[in-house]
N, C-alpha and C positions, 0 to 999 in steps of 0.2 A: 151451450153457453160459452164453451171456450169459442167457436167459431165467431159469434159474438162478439167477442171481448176483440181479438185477435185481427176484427176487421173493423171495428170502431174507434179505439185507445190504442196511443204509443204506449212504446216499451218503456217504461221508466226504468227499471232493472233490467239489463242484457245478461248477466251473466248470474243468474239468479238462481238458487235452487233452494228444497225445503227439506225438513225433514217432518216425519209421522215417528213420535216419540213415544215410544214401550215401556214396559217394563223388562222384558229379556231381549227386544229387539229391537232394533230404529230402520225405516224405511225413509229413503233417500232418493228423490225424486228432482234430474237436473234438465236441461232444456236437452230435448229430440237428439239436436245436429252436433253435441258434446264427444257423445260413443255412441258403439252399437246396443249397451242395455243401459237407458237412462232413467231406471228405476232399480236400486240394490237394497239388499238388505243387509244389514251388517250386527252382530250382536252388541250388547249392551256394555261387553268387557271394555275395558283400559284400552287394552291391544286393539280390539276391533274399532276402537274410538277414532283411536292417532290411523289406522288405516283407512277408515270414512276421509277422515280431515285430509289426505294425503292424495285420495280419489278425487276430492272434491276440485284440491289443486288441479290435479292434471287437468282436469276437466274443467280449466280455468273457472272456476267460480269464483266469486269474491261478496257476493253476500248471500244469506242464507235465512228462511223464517223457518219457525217453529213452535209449536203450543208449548204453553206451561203448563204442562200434565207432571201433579205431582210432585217428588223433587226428582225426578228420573232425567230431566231436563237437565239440571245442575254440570253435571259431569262433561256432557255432549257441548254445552254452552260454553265453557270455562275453557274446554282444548281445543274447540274450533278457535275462538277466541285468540288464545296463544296461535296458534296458524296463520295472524294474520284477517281471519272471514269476519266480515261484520255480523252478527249474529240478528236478528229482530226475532227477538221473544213477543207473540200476540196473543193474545186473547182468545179462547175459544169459540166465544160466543159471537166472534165477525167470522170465522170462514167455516161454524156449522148450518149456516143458516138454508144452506140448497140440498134437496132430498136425493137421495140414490147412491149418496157418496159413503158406503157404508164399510167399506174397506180399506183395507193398509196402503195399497196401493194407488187406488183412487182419491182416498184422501192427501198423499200426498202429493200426487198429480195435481188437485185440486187447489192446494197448498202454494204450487211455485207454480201455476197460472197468477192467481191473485197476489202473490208476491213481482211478479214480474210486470204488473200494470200497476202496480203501486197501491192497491188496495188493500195492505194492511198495514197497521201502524204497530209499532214497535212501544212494546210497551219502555216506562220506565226502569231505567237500574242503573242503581250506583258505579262507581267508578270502586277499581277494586279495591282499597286502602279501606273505604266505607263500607264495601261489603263485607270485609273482615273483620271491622270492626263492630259492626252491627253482629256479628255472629258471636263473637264473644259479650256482646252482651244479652243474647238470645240466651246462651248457654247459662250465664249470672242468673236471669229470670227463672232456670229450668233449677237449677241448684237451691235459690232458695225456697221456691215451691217444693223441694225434697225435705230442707230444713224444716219448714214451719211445718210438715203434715209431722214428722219423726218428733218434734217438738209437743204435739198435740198428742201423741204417744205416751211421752213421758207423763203428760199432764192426765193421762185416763189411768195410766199406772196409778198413778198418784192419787189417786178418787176411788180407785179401788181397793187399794191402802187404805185411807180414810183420811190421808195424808192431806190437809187443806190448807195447804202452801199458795194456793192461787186467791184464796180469801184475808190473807197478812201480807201480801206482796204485792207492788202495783204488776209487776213482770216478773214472773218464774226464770227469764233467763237473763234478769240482768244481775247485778253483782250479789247480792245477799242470796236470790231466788240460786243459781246457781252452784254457791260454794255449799249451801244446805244438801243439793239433790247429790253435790258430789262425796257430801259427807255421809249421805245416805246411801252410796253404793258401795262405798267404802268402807260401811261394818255399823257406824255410829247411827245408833236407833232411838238413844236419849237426848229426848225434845228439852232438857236443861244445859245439853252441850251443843245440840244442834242451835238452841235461839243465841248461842256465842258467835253464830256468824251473822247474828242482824246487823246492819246498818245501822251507823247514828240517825242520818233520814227518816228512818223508818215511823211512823204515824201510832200504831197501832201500840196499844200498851203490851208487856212484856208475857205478864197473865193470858193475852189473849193470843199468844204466839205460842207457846208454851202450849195451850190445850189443840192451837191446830197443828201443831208438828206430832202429837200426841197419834200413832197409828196402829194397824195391823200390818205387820212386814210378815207378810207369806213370803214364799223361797221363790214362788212364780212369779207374783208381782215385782217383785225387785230382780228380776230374772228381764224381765222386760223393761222396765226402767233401767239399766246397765245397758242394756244393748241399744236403747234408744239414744241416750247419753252418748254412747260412742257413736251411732250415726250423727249425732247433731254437731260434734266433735270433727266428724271427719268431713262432714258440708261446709263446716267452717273453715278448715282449713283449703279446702276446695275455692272457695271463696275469695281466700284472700290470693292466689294462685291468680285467680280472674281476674280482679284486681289488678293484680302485675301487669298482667299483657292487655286491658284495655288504659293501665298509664303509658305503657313504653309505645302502643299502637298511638296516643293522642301526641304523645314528644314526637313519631317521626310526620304525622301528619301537620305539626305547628312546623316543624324545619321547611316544610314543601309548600304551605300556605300561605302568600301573604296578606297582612291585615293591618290596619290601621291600629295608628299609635296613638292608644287615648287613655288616658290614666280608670283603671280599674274602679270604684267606689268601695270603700272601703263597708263589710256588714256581718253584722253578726254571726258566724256562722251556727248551723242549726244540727246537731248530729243525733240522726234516725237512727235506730235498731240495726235498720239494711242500708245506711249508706256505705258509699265506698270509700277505702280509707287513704286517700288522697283527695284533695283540692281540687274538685271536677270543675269548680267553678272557673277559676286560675285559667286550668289548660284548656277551657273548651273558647275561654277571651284570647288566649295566646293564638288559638287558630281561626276566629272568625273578625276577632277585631270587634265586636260589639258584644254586650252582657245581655244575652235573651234572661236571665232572669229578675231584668228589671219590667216583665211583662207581669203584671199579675196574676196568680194561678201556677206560677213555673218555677221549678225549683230546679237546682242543680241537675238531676238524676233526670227528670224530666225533659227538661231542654236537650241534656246528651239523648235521649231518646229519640228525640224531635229530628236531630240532628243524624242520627242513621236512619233515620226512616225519609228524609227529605234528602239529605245532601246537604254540603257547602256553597252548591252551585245554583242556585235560584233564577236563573237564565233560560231553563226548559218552562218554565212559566211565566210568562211576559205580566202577569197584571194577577192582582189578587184573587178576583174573580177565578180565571187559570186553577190558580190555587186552593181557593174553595171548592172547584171541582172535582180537583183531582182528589180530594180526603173525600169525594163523597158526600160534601154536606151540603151540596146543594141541590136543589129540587128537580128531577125531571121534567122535558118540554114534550109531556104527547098531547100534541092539538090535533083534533080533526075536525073539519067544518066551524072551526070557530069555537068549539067544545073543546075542554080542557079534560082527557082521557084518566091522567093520571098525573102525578105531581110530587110521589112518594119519592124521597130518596134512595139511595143503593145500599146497600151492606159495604 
């Protein structure tokens, strides 16, 4: 196959090489006439990274492919990167397709053949400001998925008590549902002093608060209910921590962005359980110059989603279509003889 290649197709890449990405090891694979072994391995360490990247130099390379296996990638990407190397992160599923290549070596032999005739394509990825910004809000995601399970903790506490705080409360953790549970790990077990933190809002007549604060406080249940309370306590504060650093991450991206000056719309704003507690809407117009949440369906939170997961930059997709395909929702073309194979879209 290489011989193939090698007498049919120019070199699109001259100074090309790849790597085969491990988990304890990266094999590194540069063109013959570079040195005398243009196949090394090098471990997965920090140190062994920047000495890849450093080989790589000598051995004038300047671009470089390699699969997205896992996140074991990340590291190797991120320092070649700083070196200088253009990196093209591909896809598995274009350079597994030919049999026999069943090793470290060979695969990445096989690797910087078809990176060096231009046969594989570089996936998408962000510019670093977005990457890092996208990861604190991955981390946000991960955080309150900790909250709400430790939350449903409390609330099973609470059921085992007989404590039925979730039948007189629209939400256990907003202000009434809260100062109750705190009053309840805090010693007070009398449902005539605990219904003194109702809410004037509150719907439910007084009588019928009263019989559901009415419980069994075992020394276990409220053993678990305290300690859920302090995780949900400590998510919280976690929280707003996140918060911080993706406002102070959107003020340095609005200073570096320019956007059009068009007067904001002024709208109600709407505050969620899980919003965040600044103005997402504000800074994400300060940075793009137009309100994605005058689309229907998209809220604040959402659109900043939209917005790490796509870019600023809309230029790597010429036409909607582009676009459409690249989220996957557009339908595959396998025709054969005129027969339409399949049509399902991708994951």
């Amino acid at each position: 196959m290489e011989c193939i290649l090698s007498s049919t197709m120019p070199v699109i890449h001259l100074n090309a090489a790849s790597i085969d990405i491990g988990s304890q090891f990266h094999v590194v694979a540069v063109p013959p006439d570079r040195t005398a072994k243009s196949v090394r391995t090098f471990k997965s360490f920090t140190g062994e990274l920047h000495a890849m990247a450093k080989w790589l130099k000598k051995c004038r390379v300047d671009t470089i492919a390699m699969e997205s296996t896992s996140f074991y990638w990340i590291p190797a990407f991120e320092i070649l990167e700083s070196y200088g190397v253009e990196v093209f992160l591909v896809n598995a599923r274009e350079a597994k397709n030919v049999p026999g290549r069943k090793t470290d070596i060979k695969e990445a032999q096989w690797l910087q053949t078809l990176h060096q005739f231009g046969l594989l394509r570089a996936s998408f990825r962000q510019t670093s400001d977005i990457v890092e910004l996208r990861a604190y809000i991955c981390q946000r995601k991960r955080l309150l998925d900790c909250k709400a399970e430790h939350i449903q903790h409390m609330q099973q506490a609470m059921m085992e008590m007989n404590v039925q705080l979730y039948h007189v409360v629209a939400d256990i953790t907003g202000k009434t549902g809260m100062e109750i549970i705190r009053a309840i790990v805090a010693g007070q077990h009398n449902p005539e002093e605990l219904v003194k933190f109702r809410d004037c809002r509150c719907k439910n007549p007084l009588e019928m608060m009263i019989a559901a604060l009415t419980g069994n406080y075992r020394p276990e249940h409220l053993f678990t209910l305290k300690q859920s309370l302090a995780l949900v306590d400590f998510y919280a504060s976690q929280l707003v921590e996140c918060d911080e650093a993706i406002e102070l991450k959107m003020k340095q991206l609005q200073q570096q962005i320019e956007h059009q000056e068009k007067p904001l719309l002024k709208r109600r704003k709407s505050h969620g359980g899980n919003a965040m507690n600044f103005d997402v809407r504000t800074k994400l117009y300060n940075i793009l110059g137009v309100d994605l949440t005058e689309i229907h369906g998209i809220g604040p939170t959402l659109a900043l989603k939209l917005i790490t997961e796509c870019g600023t930059d809309m230029s790597r997709r010429p036409t909607s279509k582009h676009f459409t395909s690249w989220l996957c929702l557009a339908p595959a073309n396998k025709i054969s003889g005129g027969k339409v194979l399949s049509s399902r879209t991708r994951k």
